[in-house]
N, CA and C atoms as a LAMMPS dump frame, in Angstrom:
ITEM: TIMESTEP
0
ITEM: NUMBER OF ATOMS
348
ITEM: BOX BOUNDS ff ff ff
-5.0000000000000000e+02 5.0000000000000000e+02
-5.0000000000000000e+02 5.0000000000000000e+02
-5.0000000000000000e+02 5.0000000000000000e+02
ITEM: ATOMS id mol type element x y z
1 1 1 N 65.111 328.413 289.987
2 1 2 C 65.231 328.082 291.399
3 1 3 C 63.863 327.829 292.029
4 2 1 N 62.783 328.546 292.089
5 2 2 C 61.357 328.416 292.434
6 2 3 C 60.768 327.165 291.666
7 3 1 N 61.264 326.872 290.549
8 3 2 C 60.369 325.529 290.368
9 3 3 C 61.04 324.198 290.95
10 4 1 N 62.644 324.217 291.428
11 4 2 C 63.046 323.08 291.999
12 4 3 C 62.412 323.146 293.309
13 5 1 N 62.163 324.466 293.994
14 5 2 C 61.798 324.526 295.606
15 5 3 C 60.656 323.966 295.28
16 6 1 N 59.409 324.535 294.466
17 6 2 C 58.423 323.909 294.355
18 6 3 C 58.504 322.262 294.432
19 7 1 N 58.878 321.632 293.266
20 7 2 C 59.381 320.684 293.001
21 7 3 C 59.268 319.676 294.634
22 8 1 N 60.669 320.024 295.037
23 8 2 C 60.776 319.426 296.285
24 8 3 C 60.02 319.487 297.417
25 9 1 N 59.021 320.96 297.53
26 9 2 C 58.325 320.786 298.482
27 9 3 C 57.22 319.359 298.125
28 10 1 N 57.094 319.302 297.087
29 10 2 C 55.719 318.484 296.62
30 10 3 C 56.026 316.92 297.16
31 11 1 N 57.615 316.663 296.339
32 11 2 C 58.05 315.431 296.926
33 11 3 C 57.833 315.36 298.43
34 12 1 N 58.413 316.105 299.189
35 12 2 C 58.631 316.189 300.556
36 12 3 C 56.962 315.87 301.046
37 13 1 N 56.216 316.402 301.042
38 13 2 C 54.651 316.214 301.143
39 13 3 C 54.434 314.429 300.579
40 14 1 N 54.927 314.213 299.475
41 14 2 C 54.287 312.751 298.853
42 14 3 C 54.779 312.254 299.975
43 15 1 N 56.325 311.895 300.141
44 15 2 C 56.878 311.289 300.861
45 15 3 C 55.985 311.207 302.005
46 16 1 N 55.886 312.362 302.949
47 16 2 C 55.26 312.732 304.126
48 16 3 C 53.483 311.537 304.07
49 17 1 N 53.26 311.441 303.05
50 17 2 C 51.51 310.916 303.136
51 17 3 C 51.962 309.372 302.686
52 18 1 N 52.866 308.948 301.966
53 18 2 C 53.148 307.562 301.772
54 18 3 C 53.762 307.04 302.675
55 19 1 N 54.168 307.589 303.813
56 19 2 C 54.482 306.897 304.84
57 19 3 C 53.087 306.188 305.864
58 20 1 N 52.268 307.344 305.807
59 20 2 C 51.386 307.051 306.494
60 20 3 C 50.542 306.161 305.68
61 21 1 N 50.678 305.516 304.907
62 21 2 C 49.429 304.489 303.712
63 21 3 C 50.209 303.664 302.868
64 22 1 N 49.542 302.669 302.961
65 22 2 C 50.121 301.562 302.211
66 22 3 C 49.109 300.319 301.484
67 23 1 N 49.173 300.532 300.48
68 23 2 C 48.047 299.546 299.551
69 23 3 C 48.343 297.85 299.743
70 24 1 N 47.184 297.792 300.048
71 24 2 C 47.558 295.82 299.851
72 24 3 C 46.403 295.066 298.622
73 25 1 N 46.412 293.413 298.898
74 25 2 C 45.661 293.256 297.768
75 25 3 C 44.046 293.348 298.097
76 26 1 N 43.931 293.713 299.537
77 26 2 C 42.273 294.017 299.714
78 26 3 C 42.068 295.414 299.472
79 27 1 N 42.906 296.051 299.053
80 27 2 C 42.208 297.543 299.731
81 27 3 C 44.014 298.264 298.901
82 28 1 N 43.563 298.503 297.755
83 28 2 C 45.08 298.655 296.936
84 28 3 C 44.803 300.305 296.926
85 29 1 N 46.193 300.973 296.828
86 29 2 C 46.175 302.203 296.87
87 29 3 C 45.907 303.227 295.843
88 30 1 N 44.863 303.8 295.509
89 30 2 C 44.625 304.762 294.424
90 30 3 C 45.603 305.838 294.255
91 31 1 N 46.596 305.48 293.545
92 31 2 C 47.694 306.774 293.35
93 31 3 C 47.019 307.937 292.7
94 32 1 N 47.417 308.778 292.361
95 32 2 C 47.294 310.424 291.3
96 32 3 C 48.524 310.773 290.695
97 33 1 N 48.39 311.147 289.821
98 33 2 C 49.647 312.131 289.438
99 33 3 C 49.255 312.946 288.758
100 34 1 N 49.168 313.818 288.576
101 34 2 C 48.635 315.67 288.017
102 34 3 C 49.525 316.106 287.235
103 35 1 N 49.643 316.063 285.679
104 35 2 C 50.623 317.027 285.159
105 35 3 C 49.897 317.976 284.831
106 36 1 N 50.425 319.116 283.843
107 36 2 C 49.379 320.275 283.686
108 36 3 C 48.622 320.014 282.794
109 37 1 N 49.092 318.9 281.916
110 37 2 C 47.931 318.71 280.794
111 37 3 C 46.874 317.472 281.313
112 38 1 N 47.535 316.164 281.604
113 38 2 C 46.421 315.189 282.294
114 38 3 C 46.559 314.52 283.139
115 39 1 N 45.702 313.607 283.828
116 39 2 C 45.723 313.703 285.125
117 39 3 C 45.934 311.568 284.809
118 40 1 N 46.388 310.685 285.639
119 40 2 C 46.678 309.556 285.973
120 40 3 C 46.635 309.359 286.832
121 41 1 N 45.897 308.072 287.303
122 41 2 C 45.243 307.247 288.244
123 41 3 C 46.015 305.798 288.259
124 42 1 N 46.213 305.22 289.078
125 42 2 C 46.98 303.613 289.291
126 42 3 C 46.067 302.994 290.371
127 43 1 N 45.859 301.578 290.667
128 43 2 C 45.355 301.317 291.76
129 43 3 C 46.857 300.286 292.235
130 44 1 N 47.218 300.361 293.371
131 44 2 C 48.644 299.646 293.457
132 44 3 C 48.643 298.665 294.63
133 45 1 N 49.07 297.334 294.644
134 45 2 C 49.097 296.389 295.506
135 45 3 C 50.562 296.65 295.98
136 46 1 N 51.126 297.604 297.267
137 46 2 C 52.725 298.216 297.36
138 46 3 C 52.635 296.161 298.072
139 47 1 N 52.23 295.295 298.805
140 47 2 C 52.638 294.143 298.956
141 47 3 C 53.335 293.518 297.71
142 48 1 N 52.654 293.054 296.817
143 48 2 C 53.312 292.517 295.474
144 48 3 C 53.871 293.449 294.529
145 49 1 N 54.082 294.865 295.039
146 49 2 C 54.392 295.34 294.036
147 49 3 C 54.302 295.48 292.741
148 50 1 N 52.932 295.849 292.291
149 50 2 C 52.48 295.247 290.796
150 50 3 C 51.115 296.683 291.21
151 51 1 N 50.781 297.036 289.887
152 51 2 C 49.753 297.567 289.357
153 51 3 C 48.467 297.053 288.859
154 52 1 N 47.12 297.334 289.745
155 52 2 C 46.263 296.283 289.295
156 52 3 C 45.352 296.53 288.461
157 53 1 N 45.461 298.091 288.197
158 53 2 C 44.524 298.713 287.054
159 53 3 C 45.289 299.878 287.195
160 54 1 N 44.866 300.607 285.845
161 54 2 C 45.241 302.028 285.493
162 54 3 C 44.022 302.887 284.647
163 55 1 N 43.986 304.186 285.14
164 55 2 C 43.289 304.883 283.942
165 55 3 C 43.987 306.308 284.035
166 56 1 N 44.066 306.956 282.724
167 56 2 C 44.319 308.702 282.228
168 56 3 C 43.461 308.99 281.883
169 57 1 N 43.332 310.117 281.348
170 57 2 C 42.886 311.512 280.667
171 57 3 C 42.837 311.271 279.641
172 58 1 N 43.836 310.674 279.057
173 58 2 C 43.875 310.117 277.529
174 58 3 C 43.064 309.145 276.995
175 59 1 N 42.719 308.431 277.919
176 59 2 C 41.794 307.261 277.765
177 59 3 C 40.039 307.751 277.656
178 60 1 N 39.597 308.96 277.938
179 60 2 C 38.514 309.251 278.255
180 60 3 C 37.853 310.238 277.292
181 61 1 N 38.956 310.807 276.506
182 61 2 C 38.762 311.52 275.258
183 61 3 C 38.475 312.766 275.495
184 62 1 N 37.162 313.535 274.829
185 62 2 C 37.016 314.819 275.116
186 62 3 C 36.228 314.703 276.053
187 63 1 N 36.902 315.677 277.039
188 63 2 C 35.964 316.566 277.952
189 63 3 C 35.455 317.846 277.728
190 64 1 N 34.428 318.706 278.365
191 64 2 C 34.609 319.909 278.742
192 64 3 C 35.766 320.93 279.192
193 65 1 N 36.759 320.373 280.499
194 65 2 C 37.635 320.85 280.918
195 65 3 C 38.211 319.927 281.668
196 66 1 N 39.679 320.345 282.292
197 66 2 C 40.496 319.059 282.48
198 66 3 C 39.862 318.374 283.806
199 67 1 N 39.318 319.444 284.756
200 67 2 C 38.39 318.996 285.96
201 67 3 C 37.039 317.601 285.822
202 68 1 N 36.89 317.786 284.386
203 68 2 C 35.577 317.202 283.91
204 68 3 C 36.145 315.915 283.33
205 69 1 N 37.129 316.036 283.017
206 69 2 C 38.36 315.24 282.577
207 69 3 C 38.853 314.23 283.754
208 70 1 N 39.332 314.965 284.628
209 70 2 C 39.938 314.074 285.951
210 70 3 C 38.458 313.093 286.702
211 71 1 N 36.975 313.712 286.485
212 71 2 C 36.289 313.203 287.248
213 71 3 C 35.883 311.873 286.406
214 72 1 N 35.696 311.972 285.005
215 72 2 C 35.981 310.666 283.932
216 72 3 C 36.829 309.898 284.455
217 73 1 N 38.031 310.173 284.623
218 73 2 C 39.313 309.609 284.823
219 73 3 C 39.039 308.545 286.26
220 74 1 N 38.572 309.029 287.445
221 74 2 C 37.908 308.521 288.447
222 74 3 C 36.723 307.17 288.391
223 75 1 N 35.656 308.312 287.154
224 75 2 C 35.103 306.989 287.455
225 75 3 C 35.307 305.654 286.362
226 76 1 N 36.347 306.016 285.195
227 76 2 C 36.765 304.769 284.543
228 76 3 C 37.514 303.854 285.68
229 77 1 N 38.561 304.452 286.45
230 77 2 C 39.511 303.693 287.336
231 77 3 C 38.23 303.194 288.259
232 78 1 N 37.574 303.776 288.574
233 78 2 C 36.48 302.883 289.633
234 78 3 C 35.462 301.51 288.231
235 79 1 N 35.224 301.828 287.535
236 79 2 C 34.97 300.69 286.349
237 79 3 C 36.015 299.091 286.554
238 80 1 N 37.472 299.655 286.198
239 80 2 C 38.183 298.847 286.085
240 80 3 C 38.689 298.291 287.573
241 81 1 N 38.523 298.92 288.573
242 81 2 C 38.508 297.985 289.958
243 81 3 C 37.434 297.301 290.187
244 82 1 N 36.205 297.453 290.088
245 82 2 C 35.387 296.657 289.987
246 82 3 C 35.358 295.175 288.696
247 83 1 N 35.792 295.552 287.892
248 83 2 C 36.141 294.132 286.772
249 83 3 C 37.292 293.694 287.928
250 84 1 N 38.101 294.153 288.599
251 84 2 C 39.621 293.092 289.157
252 84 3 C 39.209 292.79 290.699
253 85 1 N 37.584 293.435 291.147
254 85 2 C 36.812 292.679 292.256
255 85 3 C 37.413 293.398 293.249
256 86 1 N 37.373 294.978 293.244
257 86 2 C 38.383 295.389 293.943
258 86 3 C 37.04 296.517 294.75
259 87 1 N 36.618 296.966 295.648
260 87 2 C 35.836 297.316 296.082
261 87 3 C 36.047 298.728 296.944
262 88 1 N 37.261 298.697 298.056
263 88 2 C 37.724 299.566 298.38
264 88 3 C 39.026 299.42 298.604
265 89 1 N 39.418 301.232 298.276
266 89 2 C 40.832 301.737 297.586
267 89 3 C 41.586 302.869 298.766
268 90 1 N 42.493 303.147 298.777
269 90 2 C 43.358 304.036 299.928
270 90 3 C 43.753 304.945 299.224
271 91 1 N 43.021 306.381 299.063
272 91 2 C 43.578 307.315 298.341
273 91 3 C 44.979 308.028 298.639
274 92 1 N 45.529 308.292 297.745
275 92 2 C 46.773 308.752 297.891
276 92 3 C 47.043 309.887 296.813
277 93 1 N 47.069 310.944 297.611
278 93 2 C 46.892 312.047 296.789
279 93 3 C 48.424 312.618 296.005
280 94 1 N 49.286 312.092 296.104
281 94 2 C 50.5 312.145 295.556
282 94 3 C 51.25 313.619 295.966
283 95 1 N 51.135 313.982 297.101
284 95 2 C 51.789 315.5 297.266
285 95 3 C 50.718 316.73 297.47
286 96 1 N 49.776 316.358 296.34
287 96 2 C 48.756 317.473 295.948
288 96 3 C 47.973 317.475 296.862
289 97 1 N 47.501 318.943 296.673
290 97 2 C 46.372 319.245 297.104
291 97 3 C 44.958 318.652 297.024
292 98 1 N 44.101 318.682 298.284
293 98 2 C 43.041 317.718 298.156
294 98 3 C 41.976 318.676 297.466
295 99 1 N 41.882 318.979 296.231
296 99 2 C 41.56 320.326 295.435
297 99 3 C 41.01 320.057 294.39
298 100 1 N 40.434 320.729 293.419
299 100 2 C 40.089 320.365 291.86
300 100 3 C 40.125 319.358 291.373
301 101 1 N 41.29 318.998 290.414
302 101 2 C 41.274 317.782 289.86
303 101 3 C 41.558 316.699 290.48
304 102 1 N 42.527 316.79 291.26
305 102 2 C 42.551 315.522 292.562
306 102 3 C 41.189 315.067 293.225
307 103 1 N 40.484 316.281 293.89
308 103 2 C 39.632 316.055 294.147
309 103 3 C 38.286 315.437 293.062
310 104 1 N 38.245 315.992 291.925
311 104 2 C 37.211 315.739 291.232
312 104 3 C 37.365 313.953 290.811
313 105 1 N 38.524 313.771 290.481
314 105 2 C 39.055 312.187 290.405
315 105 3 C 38.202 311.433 291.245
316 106 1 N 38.406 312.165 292.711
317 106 2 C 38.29 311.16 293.93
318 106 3 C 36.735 311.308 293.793
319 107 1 N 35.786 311.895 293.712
320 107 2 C 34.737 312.426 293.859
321 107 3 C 33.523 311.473 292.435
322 108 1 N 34.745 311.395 291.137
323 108 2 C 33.844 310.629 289.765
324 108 3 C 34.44 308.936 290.511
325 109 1 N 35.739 308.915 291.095
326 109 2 C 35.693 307.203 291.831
327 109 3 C 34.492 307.05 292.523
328 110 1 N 34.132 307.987 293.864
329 110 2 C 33.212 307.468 294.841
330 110 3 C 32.056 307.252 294.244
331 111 1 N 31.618 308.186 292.62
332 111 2 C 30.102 307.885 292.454
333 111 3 C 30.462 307.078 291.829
334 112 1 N 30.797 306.321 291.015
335 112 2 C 31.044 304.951 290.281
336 112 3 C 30.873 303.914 291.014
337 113 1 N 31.029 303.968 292.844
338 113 2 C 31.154 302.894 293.63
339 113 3 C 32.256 302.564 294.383
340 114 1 N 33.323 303.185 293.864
341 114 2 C 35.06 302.694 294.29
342 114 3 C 34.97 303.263 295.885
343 115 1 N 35.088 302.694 297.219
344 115 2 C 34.666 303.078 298.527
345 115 3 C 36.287 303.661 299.024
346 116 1 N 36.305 305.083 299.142
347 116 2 C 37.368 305.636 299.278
348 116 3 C 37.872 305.785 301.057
């Protein structure tokens, strides 16, 4: 029962912040998604509905720890917006907390260049 409440509070929160933000093709939305093992990044044009880059955890190999992990993760996705000429992004923290690995994501984007 506590992990569906959990669960739903989180949705209820995404919901709550995707109303207020919406990615276009100047300024596309940096999604998150946090599982417990790794962390995923999207940059999303919600106009065309299409994905204009992606990076994981998986892609970045070994880290130190998954924090060190998510901030890789950041600044590959800031790499690959810059190859698609993409400059600044609308973070969207997916529910989560603006905390650790969310945060560290957002933090390895901004030093890469990605203007949050």
């Amino acid at each position: 029962m506590a992990v569906l409440q959990k669960r739903a509070h989180r949705e209820k929160r995404r919901k709550r912040v995707r109303r207020k933000l919406a990615g276009t093709a100047n300024r596309p939305r940096l999604s998150v998604y946090r599982s417990n093992v790794n962390i995923y990044a999207q940059l999303i044009d919600d106009d065309a509905a299409r994905t204009l880059a992606a990076a994981d955890s998986r892609e970045v190999g070994e880290a130190e720890n998954r924090t060190d992990a998510a901030r890789k993760v950041g600044e590959l996705i800031a790499r690959k917006a810059k190859e698609a000429g993409i400059e600044v992004a609308v973070f969207d923290r997916g529910g989560n907390k603006y905390h650790g690995r969310v945060a560290a994501l957002a933090e390895g984007a901004r030093e890469a260049g990605l203007k949050l």
